[in-house]
N, C-alpha and C positions, 0 to 999 in steps of 0.2 A: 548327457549334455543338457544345462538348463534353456529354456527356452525362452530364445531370443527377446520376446516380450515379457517376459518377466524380468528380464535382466534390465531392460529398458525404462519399465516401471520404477523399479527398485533405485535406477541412478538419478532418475527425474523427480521424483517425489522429496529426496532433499534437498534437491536443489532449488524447486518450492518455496521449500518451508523456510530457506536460508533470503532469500526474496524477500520474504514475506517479513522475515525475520529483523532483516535490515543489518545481520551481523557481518561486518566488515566488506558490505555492500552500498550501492546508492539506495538514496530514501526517496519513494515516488511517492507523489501527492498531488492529487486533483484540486485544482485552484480553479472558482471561478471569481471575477472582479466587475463589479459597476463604479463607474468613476466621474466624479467630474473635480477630480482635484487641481487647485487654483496652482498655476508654474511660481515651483520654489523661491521665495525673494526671502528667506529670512523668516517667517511666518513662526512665530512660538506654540507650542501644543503642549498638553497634559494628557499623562496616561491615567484613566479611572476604570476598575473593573465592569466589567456589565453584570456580575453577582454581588449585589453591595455586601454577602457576607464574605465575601474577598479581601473585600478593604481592610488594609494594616495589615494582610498579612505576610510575609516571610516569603512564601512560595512567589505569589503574585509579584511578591516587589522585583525577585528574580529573571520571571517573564517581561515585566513592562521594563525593566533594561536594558532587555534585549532588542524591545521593541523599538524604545528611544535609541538605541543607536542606531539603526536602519532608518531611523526619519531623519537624526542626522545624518548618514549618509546618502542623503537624497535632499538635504537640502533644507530639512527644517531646523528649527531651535526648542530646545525645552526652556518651560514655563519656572518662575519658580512658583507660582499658585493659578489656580486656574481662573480666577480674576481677571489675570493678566494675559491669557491663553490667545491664542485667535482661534484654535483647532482642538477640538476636543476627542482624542483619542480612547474608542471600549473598546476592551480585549476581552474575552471569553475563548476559552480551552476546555477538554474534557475526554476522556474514554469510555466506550461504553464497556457492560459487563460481558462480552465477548462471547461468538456463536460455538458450538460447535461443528469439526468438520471431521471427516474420515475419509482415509485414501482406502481405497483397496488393491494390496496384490494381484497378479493372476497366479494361480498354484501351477508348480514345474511339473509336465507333465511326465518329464525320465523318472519321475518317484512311482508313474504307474506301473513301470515295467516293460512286459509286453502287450498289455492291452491296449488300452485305446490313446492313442499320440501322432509324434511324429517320427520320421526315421533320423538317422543322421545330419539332413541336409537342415539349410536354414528352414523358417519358416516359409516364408514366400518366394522357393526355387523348389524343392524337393515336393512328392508325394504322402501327402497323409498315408493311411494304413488302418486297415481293424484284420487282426489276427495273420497280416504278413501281406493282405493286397491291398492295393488301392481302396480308396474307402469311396470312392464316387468316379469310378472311373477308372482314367489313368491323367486325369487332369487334378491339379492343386488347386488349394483354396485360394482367396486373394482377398485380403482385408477391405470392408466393406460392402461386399455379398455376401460373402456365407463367410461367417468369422466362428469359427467353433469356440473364441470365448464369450461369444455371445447366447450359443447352443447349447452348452457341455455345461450342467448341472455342478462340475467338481472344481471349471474353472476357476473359481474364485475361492478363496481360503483364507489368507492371511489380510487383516486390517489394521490402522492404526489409524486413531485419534489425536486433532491437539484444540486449540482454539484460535480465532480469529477477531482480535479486537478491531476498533474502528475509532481512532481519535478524530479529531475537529481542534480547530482556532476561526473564531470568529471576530472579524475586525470592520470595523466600522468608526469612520471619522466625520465630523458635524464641526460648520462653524457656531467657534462660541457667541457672534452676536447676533442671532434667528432661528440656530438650531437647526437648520438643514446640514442635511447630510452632503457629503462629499464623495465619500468612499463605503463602501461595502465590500467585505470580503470573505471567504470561506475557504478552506484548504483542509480538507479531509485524505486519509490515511491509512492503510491495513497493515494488522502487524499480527505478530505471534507472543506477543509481551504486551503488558498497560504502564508501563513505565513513561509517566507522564515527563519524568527529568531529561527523557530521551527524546519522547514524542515532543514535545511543544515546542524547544528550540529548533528543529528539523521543522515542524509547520512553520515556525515564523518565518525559516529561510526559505522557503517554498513560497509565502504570501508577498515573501518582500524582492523575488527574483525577477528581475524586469518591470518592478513595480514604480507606477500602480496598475500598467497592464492598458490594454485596449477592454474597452466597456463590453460588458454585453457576456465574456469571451471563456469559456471554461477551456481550459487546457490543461496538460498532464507535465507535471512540473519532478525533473530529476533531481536532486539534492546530490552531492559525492559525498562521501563522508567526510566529519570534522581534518580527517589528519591531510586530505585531501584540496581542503579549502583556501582561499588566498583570502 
């Protein structure tokens, strides 16, 4: 019979990584926001990258559409030059080159035989055992005193590796006639993929969810997935 915490391990560990993963799951992202943005009357804005070697290109122009429709839906107007702007909208995105992690198994002790394990019963009801009696008694262990996969040299065996990226959108708005800023924003991300086509529309909806937010205020912001959304 495999043991019970192995079994445990083995169902929780992709469940994990499918989390993390974001596949056919919600997208969670830490957003914090400082604000003092002026109540929407029309106000016209322009999107400009915060990496000037952004500009013209292709991807960015993809992102800053997304962006400008979220300020129209809240209320602003796009520019058609920034002459004309009142709000000066920088975007910045990015993923880093991503950590490594490793889960570890615990190894099934019925592969030892009859040596050292447990009998029949679960883990935490039944009697350990070494060579047929009680191994401390006639009382059982109980996780978190004496946890024999914390003791037993053999417990552990099987490991598996993936990586853990960590995207960003950074968003920050300035009037165009003084230059102070209005908004500042940040909405970071963990995943198991760098797929910025996936990450960055997922942060923008994250930056722009109850935006522009109460000032000050980091919060953990759920995303549903696309097929999901209204």
């Amino acid at each position: 019979m495999n043991n019970i915490r192995a079994i445990i391990m083995r169902l929780f560990a992709p469940l994990a990584l499918m989390v993390l993963a974001g596949c056919a799951t919600s997208f969670k992202a830490d957003v914090s926001r400082f604000q003092a943005m002026p109540a929407p009357a029309g106000q016209s804005f322009v999107i400009q990258p915060a990496d000037p070697t952004l500009s013209g290109g292709l991807e960015f122009a993809n992102y800053a559409k997304l962006v400008a429709a979220k300020m129209e839906a809240n209320g602003y107007r796009p520019a058609m030059d920034a002459k004309d702007a009142s709000l000066i909208v920088w975007l910045d995105y990015g993923v880093d080159k991503g950590v490594e992690k490793t889960v570890t198994y615990p190894r099934s002790y019925s592969s030892f035989g009859m040596g050292y394990g447990w009998n029949r019963y679960p883990y935490w009801g039944g009697y350990p055992y070494w060579g047929g009696y009680p191994y401390y008694g006639r009382y059982p262990y109980y996780s978190g005193w004496y946890d024999p996969f914390w003791y037993d040299p053999w417990a552990y065996g099987e490991t598996e590796s993936y990586t853990v990226y960590t995207s960003f959108l950074d968003l920050k708005i300035a009037r165009s006639s003084d230059g102070d800023r209005v908004f500042e924003g940040v909405a970071k991300a963990r995943s198991t993929h760098d797929r910025l086509t996936e990450l960055v529309p997922n942060l923008i909806e994250a930056m722009f969810t109850g935006f522009p937010g109460n000032s000050g205020e980091e919060i953990r912001i759920t995303v549903p997935p696309a097929a999901k959304r209204r």
